[in-house]
C-alpha positions as protocol buffer text, in pm:
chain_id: "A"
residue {
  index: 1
  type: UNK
  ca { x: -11223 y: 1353 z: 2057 }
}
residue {
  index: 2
  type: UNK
  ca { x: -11168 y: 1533 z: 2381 }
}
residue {
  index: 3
  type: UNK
  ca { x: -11119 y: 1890 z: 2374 }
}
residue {
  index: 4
  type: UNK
  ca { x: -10869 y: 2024 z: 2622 }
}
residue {
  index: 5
  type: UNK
  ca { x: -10893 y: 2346 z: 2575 }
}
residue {
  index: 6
  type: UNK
  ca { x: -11052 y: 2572 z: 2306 }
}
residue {
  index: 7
  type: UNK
  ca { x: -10913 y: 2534 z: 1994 }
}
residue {
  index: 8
  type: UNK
  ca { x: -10686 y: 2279 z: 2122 }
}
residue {
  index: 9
  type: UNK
  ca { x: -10774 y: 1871 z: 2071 }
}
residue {
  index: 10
  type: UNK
  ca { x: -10498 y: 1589 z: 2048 }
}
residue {
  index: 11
  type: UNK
  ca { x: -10493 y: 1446 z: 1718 }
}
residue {
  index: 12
  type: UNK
  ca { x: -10291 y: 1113 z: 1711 }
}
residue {
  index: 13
  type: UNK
  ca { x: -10229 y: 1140 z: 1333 }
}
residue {
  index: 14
  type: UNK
  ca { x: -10122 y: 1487 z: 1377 }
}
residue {
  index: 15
  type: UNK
  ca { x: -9881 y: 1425 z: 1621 }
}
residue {
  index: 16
  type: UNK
  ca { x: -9720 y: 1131 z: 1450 }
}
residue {
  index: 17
  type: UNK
  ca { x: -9658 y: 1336 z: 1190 }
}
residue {
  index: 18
  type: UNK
  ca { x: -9527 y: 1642 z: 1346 }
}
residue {
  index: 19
  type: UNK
  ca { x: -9316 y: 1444 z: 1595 }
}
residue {
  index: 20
  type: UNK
  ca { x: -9271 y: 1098 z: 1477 }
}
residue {
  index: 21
  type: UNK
  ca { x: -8960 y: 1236 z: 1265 }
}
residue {
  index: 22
  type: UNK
  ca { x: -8779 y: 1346 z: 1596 }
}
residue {
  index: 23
  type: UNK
  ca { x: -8870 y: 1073 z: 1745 }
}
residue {
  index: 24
  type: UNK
  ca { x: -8739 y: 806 z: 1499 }
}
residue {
  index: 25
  type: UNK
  ca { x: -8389 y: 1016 z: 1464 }
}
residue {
  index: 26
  type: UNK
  ca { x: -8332 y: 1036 z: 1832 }
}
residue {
  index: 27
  type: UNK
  ca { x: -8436 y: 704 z: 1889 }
}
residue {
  index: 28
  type: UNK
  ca { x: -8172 y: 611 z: 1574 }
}
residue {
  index: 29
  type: UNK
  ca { x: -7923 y: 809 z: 1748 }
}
residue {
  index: 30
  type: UNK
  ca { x: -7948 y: 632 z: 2070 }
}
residue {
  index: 31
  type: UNK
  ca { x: -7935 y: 306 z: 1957 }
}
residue {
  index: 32
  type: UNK
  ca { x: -7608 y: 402 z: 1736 }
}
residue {
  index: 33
  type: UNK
  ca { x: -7457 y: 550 z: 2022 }
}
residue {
  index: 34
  type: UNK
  ca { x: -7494 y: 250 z: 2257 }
}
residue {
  index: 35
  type: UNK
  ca { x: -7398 y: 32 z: 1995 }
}
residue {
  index: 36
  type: UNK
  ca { x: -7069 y: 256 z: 1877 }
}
residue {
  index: 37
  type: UNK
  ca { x: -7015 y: 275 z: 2228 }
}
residue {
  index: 38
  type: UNK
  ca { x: -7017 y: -77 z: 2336 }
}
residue {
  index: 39
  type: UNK
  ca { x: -6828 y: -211 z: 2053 }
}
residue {
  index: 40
  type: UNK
  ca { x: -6561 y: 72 z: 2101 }
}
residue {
  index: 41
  type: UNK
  ca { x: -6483 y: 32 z: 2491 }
}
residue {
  index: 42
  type: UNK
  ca { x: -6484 y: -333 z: 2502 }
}
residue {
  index: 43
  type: UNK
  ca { x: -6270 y: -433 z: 2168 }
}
residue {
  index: 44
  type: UNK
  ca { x: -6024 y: -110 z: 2315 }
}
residue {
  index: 45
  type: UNK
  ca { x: -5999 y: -219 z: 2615 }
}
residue {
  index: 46
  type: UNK
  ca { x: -5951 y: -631 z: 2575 }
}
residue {
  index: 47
  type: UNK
  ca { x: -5675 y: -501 z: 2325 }
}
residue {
  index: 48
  type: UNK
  ca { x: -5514 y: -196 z: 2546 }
}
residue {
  index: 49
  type: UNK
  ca { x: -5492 y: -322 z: 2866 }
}
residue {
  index: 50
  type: UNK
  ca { x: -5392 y: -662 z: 2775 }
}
residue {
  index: 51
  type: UNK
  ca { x: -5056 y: -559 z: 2582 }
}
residue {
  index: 52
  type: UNK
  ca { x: -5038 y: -337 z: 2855 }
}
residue {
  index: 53
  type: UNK
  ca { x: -5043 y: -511 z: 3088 }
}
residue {
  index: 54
  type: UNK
  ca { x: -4775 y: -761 z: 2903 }
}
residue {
  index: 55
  type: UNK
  ca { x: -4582 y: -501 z: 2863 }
}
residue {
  index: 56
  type: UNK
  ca { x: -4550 y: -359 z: 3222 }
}
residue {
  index: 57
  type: UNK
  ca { x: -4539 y: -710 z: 3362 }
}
residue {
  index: 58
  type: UNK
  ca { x: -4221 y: -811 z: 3107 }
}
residue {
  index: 59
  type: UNK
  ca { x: -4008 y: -509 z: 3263 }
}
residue {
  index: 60
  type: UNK
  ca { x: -4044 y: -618 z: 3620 }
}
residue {
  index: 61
  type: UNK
  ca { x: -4317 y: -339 z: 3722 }
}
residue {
  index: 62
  type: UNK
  ca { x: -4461 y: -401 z: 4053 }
}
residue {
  index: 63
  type: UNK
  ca { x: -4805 y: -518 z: 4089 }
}
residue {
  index: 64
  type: UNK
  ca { x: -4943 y: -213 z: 4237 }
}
residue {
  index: 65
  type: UNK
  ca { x: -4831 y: 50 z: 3986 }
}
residue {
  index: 66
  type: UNK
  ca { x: -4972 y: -209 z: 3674 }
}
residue {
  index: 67
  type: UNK
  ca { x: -5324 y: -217 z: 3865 }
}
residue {
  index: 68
  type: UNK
  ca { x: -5315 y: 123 z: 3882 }
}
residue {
  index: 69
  type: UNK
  ca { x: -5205 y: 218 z: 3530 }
}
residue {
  index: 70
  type: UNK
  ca { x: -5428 y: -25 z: 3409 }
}
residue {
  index: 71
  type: UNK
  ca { x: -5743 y: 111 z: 3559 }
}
residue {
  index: 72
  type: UNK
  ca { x: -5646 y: 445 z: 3433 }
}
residue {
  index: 73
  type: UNK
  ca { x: -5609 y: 351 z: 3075 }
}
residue {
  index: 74
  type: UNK
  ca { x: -5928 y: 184 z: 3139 }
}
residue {
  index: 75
  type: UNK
  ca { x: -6147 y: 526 z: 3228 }
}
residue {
  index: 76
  type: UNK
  ca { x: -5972 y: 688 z: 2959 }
}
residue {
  index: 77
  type: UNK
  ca { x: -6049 y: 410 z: 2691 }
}
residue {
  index: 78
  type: UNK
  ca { x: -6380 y: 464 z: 2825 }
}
residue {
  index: 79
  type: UNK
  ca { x: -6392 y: 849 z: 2767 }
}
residue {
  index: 80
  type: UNK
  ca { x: -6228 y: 791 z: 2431 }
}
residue {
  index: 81
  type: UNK
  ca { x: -6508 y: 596 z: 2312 }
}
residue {
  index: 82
  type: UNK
  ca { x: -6775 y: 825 z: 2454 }
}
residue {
  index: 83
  type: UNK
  ca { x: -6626 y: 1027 z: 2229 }
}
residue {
  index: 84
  type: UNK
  ca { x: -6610 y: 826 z: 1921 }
}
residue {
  index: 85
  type: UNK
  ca { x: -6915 y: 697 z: 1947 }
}
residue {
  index: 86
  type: UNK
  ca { x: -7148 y: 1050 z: 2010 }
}
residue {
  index: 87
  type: UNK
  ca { x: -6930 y: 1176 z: 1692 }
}
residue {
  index: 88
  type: UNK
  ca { x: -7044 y: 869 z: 1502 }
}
residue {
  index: 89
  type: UNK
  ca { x: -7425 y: 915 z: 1630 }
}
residue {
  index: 90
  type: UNK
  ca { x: -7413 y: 1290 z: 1531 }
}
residue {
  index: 91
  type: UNK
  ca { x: -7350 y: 1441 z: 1929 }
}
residue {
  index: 92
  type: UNK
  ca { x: -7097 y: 1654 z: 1832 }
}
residue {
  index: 93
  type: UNK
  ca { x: -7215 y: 1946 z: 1966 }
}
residue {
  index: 94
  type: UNK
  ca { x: -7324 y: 1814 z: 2307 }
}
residue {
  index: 95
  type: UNK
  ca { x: -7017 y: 1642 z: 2362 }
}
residue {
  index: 96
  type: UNK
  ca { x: -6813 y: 1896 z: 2316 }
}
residue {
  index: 97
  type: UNK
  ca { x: -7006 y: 2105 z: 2519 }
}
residue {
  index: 98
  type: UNK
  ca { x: -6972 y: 1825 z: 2801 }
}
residue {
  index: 99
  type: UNK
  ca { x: -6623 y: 1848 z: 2745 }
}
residue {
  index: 100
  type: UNK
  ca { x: -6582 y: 2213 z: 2816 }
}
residue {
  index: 101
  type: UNK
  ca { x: -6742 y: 2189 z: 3116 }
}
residue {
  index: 102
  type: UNK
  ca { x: -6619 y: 1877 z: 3232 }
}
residue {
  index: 103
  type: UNK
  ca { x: -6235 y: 2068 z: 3139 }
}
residue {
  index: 104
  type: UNK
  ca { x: -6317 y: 2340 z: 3379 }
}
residue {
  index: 105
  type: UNK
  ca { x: -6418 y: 2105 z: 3634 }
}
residue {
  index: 106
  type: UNK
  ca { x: -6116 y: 1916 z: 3598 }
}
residue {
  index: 107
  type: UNK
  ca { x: -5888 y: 2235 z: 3682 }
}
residue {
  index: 108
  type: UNK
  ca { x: -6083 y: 2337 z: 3954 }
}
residue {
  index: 109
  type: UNK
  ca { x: -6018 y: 1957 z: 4129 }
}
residue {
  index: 110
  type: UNK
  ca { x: -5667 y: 1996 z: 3990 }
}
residue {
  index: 111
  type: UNK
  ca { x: -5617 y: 2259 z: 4215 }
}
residue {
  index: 112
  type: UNK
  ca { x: -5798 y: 2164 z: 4488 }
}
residue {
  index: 113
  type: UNK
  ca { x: -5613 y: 1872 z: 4502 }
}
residue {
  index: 114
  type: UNK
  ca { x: -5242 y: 1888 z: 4486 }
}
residue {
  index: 115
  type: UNK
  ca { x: -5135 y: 1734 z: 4789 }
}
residue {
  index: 116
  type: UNK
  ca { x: -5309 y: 1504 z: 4709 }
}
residue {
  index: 117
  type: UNK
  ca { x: -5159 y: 1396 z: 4344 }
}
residue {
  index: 118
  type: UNK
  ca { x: -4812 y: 1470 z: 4466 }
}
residue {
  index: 119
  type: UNK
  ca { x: -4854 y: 1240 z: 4754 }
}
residue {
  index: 120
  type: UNK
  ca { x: -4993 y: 984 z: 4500 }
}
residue {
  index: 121
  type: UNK
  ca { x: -4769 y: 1026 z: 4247 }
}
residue {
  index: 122
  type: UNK
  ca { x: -4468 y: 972 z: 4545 }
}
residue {
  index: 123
  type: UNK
  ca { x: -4629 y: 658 z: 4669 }
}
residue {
  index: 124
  type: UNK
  ca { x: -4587 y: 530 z: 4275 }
}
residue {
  index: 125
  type: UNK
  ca { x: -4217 y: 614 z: 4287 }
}
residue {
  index: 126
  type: UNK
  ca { x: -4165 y: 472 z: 4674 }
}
residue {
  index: 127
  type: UNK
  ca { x: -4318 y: 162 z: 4553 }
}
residue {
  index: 128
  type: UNK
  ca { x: -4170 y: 122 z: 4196 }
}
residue {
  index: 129
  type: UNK
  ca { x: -3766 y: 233 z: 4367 }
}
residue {
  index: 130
  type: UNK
  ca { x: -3840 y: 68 z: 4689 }
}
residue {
  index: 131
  type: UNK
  ca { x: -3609 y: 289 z: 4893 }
}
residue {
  index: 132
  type: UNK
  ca { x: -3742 y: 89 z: 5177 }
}
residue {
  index: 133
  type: UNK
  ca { x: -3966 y: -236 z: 5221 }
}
residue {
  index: 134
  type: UNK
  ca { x: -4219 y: -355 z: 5511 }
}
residue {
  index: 135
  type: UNK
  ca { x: -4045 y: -468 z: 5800 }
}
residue {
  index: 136
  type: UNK
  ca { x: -3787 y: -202 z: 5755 }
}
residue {
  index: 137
  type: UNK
  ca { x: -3727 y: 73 z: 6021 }
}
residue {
  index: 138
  type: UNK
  ca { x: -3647 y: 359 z: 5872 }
}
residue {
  index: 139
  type: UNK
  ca { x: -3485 y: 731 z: 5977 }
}
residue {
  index: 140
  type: UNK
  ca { x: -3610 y: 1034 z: 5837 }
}
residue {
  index: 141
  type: UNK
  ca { x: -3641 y: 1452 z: 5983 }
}
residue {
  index: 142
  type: UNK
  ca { x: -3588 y: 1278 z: 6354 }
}
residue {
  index: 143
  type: UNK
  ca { x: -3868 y: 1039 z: 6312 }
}
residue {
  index: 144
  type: UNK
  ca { x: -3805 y: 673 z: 6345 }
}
residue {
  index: 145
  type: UNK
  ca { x: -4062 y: 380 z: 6276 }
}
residue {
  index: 146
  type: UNK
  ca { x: -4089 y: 46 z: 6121 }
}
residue {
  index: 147
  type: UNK
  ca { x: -4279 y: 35 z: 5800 }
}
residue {
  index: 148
  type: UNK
  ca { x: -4613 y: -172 z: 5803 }
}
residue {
  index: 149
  type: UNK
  ca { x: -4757 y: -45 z: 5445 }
}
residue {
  index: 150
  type: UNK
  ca { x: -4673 y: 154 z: 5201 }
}
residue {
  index: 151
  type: UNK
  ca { x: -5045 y: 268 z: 5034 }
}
residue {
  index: 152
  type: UNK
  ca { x: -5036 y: 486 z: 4690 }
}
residue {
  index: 153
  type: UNK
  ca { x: -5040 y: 804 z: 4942 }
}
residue {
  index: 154
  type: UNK
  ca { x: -4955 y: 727 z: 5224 }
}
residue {
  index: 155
  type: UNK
  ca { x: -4715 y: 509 z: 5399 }
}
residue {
  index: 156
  type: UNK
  ca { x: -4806 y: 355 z: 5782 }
}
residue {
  index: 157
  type: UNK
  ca { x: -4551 y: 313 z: 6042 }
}
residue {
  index: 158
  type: UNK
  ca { x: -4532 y: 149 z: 6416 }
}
residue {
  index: 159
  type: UNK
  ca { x: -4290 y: 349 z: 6669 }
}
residue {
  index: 160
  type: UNK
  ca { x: -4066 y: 168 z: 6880 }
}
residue {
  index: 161
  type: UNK
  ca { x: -4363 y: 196 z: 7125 }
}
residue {
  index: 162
  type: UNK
  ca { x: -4591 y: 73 z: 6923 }
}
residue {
  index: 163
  type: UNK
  ca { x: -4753 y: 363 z: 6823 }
}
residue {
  index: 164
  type: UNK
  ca { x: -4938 y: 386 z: 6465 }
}
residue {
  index: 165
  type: UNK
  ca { x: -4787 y: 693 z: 6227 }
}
residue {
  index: 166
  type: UNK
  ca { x: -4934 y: 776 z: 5913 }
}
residue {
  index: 167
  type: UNK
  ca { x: -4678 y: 984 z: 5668 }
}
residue {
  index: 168
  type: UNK
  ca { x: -4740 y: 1135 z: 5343 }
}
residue {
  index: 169
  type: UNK
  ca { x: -4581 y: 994 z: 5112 }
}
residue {
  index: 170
  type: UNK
  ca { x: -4436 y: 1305 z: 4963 }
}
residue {
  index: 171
  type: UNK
  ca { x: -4278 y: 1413 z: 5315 }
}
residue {
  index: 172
  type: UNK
  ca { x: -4085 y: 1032 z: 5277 }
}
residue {
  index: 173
  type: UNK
  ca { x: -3962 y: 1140 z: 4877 }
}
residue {
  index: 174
  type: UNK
  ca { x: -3870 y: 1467 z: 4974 }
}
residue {
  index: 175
  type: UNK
  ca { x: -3692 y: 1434 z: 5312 }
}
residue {
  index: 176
  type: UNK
  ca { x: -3344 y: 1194 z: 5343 }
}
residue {
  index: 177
  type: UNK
  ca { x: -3460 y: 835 z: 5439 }
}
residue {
  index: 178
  type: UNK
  ca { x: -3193 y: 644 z: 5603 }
}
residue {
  index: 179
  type: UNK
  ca { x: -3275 y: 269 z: 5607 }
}
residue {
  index: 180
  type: UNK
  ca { x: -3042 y: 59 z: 5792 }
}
residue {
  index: 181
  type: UNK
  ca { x: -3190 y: -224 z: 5711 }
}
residue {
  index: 182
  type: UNK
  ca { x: -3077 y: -148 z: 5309 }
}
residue {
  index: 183
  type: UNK
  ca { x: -2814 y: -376 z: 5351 }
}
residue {
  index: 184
  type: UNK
  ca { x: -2693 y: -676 z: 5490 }
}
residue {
  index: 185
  type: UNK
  ca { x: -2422 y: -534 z: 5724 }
}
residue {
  index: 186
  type: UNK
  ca { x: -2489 y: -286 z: 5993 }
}
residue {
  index: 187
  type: UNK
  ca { x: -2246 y: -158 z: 6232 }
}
residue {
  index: 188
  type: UNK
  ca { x: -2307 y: -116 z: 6590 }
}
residue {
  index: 189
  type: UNK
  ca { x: -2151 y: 104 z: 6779 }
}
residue {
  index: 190
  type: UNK
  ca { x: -2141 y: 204 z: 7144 }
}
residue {
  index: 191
  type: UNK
  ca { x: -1975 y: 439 z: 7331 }
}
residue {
  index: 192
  type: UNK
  ca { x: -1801 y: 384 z: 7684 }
}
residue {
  index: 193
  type: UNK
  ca { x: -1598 y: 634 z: 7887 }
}
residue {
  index: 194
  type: UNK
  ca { x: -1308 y: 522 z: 8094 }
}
residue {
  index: 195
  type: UNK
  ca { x: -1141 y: 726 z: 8382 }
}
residue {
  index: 196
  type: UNK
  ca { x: -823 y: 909 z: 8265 }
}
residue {
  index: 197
  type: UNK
  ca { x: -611 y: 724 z: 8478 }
}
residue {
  index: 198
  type: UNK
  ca { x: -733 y: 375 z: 8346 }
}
residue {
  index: 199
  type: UNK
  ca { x: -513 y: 153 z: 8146 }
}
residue {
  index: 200
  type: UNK
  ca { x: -703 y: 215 z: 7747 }
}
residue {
  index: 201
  type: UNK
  ca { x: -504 y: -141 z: 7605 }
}
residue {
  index: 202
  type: UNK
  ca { x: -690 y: -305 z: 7930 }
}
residue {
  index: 203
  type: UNK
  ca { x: -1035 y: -167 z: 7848 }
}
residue {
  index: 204
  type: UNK
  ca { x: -1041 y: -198 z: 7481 }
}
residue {
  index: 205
  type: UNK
  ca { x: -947 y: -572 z: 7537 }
}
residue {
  index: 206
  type: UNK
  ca { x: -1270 y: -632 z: 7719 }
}
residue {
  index: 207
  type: UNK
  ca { x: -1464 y: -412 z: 7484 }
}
residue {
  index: 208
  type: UNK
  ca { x: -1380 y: -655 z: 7197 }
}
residue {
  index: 209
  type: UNK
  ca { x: -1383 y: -992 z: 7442 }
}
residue {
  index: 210
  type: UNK
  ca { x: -1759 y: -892 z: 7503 }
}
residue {
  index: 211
  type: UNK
  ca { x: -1799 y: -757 z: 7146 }
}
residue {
  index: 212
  type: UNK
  ca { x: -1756 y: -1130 z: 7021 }
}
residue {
  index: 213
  type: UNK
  ca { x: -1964 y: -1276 z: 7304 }
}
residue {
  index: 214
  type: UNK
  ca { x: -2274 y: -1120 z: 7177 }
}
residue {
  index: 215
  type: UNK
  ca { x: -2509 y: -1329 z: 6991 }
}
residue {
  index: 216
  type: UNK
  ca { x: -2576 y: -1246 z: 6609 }
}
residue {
  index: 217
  type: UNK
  ca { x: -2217 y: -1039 z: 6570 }
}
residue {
  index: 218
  type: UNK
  ca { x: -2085 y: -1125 z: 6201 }
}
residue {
  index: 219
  type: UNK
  ca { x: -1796 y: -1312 z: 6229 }
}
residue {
  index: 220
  type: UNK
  ca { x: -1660 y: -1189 z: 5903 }
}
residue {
  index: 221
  type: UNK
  ca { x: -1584 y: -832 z: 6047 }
}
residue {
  index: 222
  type: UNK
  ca { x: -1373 y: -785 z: 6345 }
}
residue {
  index: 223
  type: UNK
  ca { x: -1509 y: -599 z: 6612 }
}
residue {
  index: 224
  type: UNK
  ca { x: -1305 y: -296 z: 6723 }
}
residue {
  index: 225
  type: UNK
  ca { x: -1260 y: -37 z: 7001 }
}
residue {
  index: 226
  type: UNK
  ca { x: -1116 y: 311 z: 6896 }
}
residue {
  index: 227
  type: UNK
  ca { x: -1061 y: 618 z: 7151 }
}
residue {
  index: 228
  type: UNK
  ca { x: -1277 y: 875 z: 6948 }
}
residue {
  index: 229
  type: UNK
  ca { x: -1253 y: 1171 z: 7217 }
}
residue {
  index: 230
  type: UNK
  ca { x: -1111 y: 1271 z: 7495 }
}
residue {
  index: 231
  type: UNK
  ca { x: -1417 y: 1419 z: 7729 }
}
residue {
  index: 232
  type: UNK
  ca { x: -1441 y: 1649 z: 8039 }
}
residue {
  index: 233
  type: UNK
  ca { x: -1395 y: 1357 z: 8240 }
}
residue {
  index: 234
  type: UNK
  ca { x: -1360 y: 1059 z: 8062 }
}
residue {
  index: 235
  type: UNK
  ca { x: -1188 y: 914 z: 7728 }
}
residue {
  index: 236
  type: UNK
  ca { x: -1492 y: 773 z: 7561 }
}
residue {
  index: 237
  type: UNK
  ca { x: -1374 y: 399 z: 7321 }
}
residue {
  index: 238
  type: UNK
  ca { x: -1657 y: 344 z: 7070 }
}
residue {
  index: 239
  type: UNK
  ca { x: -1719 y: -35 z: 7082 }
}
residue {
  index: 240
  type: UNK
  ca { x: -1802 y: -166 z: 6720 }
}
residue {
  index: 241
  type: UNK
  ca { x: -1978 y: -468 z: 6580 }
}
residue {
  index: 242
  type: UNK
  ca { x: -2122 y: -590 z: 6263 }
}
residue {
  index: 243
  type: UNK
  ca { x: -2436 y: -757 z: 6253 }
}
residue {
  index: 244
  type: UNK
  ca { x: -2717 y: -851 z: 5944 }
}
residue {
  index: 245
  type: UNK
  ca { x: -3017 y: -610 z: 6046 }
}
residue {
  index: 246
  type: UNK
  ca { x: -3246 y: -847 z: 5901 }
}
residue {
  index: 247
  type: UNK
  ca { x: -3166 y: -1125 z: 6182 }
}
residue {
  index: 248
  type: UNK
  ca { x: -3043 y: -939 z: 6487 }
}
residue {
  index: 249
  type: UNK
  ca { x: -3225 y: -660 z: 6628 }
}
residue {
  index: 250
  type: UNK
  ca { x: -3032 y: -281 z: 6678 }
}
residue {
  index: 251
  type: UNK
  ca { x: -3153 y: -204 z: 7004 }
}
residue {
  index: 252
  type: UNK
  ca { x: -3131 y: -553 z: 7167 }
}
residue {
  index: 253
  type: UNK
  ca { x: -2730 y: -549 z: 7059 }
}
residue {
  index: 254
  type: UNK
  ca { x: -2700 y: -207 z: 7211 }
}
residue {
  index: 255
  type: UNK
  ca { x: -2844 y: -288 z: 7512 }
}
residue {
  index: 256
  type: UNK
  ca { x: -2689 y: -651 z: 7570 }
}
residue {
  index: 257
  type: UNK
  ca { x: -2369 y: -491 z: 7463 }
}
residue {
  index: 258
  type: UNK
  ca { x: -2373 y: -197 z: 7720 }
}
residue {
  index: 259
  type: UNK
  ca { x: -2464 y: -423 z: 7971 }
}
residue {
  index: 260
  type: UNK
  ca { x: -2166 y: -660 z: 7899 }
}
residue {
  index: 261
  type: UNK
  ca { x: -1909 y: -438 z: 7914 }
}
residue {
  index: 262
  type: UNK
  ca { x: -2037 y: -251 z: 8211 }
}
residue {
  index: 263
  type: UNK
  ca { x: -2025 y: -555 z: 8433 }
}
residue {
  index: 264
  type: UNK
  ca { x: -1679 y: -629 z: 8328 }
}
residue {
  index: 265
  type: UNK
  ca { x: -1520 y: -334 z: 8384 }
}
residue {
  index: 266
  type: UNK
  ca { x: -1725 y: -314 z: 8736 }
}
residue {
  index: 267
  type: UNK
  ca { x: -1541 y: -642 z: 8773 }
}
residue {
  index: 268
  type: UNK
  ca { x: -1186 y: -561 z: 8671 }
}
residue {
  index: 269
  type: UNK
  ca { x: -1181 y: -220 z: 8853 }
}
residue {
  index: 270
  type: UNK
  ca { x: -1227 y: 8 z: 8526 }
}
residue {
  index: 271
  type: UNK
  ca { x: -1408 y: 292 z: 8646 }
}
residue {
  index: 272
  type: UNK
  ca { x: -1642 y: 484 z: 8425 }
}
residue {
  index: 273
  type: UNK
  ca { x: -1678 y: 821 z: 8601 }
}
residue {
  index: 274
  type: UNK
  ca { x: -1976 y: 1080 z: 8480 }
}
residue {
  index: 275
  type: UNK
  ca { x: -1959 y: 1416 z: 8480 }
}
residue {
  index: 276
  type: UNK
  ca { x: -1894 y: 1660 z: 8783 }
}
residue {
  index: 277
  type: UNK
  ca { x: -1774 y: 1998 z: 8838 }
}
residue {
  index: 278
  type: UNK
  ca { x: -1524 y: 2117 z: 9086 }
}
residue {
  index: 279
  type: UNK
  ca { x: -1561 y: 2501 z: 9213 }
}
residue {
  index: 280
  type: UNK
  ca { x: -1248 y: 2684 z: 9421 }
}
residue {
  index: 281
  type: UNK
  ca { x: -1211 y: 3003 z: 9567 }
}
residue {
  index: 282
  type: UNK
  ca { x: -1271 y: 3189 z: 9880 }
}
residue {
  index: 283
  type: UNK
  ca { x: -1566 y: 3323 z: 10107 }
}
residue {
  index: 284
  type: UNK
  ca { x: -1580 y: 3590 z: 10400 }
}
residue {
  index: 285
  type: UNK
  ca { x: -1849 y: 3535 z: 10680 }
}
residue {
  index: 286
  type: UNK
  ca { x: -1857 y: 3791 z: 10911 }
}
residue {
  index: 287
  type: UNK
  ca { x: -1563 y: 3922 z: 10877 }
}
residue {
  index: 288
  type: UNK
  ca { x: -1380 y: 3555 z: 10877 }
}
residue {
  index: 289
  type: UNK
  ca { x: -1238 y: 3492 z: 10549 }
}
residue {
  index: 290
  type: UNK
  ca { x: -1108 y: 3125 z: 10434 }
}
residue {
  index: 291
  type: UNK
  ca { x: -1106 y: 2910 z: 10156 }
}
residue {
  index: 292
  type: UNK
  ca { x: -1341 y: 2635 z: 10028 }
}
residue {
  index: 293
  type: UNK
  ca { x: -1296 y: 2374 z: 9804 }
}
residue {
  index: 294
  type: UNK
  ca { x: -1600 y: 2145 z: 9664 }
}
């Protein structure tokens, strides 16, 4: 025997005795725990998730939210046979000193992170109502943009230029969304000012004639011209048509619509006067007064 220090030598006997107790419960406790464990999380989880999963699927959920519910129920299966299974090896006290902490910890990130959850929990309801779809372009506080993918917080867009936006999904639940692509009718409408003096019958007639020229106009609603004001200089006609967003483009009917009519009423004498002001009165220049008229 080796001594390592006076009065001090390693007795194997000794120490099998003294520690091989411990050693032989902790080593028990272990083995119980990986097996409680291991049983636990698997047969909970085969059986949760897959009527679960049955059960979302059945009601029509979309893909997306199941996935993520089911990976969820899957890390708390897991933490509810941690729990189980250090009870059942005698880890009471650790675990539910684990628990306290890992509580506390919880709040703090709770806190920390609440843009973050409410932006996640709106992406769940954007996706599950589907208040708009990709491909749509969508209006919402003065921002428009086609949608390109709607994530589980945020929700990418391309401008009309092309240009990448990335919204939060809880500025898109909170804020009024107009999609005019919801539906399968859209009105167009444009507006076109006439001179005062013009005939109104003449120019709403070739409003409507180039109205139902226009490729992708619904024939199943009659396109219209209505005086809706009377301006400074001009009575404005708003040009209407109906066509299905999902086949004809907004802005291309706008602009091949404008362009119509403006060519026919440069043809047919229709003037379409802009604004201008006229100023009267008098000046006095050295003593020479007259009057002036602009």
């Amino acid at each position: 025997m080796i001594p390592l220090q006076q009065g001090f030598s390693l007795d194997p006997q000794l120490l099998l005795n003294q520690y091989g107790p411990a050693i032989v419960s902790a080593a028990v406790t272990v083995v119980l725990f990986a097996i409680s464990f291991v049983v636990i999380y698997y047969v909970g989880k085969t059986l949760v998730v897959r009527a679960l999963r049955t059960g979302l699927r059945s009601r029509g959920i979309n893909e997306t939210i199941v996935g993520l519910v089911v990976s969820t129920v899957v890390v708390i299966t897991a933490v509810v046979a941690l729990a189980i299974a250090a009870t059942i090896a005698g880890a009471g006290v650790v675990l539910a000193a684990f628990g306290t902490l890992a509580g506390a910890l919880a709040l703090a990130v709770g806190f920390a992170a609440q843009d973050l959850i409410a932006n996640f929990v709106a992406g769940i309801f954007i996706i599950q109502d589907k208040p708009f779809q990709t491909g749509d372009w969508i209006e919402w506080d003065g921002h428009t943009g086609v949608v390109q993918e709607v994530q589980l917080r945020v929700t990418k867009l391309n401008s009309f230029d092309n240009e990448e936006m990335t919204v939060p999904n809880s500025d898109l639940v909170n804020a009024v969304v107009t999609n005019p692509m919801g539906n399968d009718e859209l009105r167009v409408g444009v507006d076109f000012g006439i001179e005062y003096d013009a005939d109104i019958e003449q120019a709403r007639g070739v409003i409507i004639e180039e109205a139902k020229n226009l490729d992708g106009v619904l024939p199943s609603q009659e396109p219209s011209a209505p005086v809706t004001s009377l301006g400074d200089s001009a009575v404005v006609l708003s040009g209407r048509v109906w066509i299905d967003p999902n086949k004809t483009g907004y802005a291309s009917t706008v602009a091949a619509f404008t362009e119509a009519v403006k060519k026919r009423f440069d043809a047919e004498g229709i003037g379409m006067p802009y604004p201008y002001t006229e100023v009267t009165g008098s000046v006095s220049m050295d003593g020479v007064e007259g009057e002036f008229q602009v």
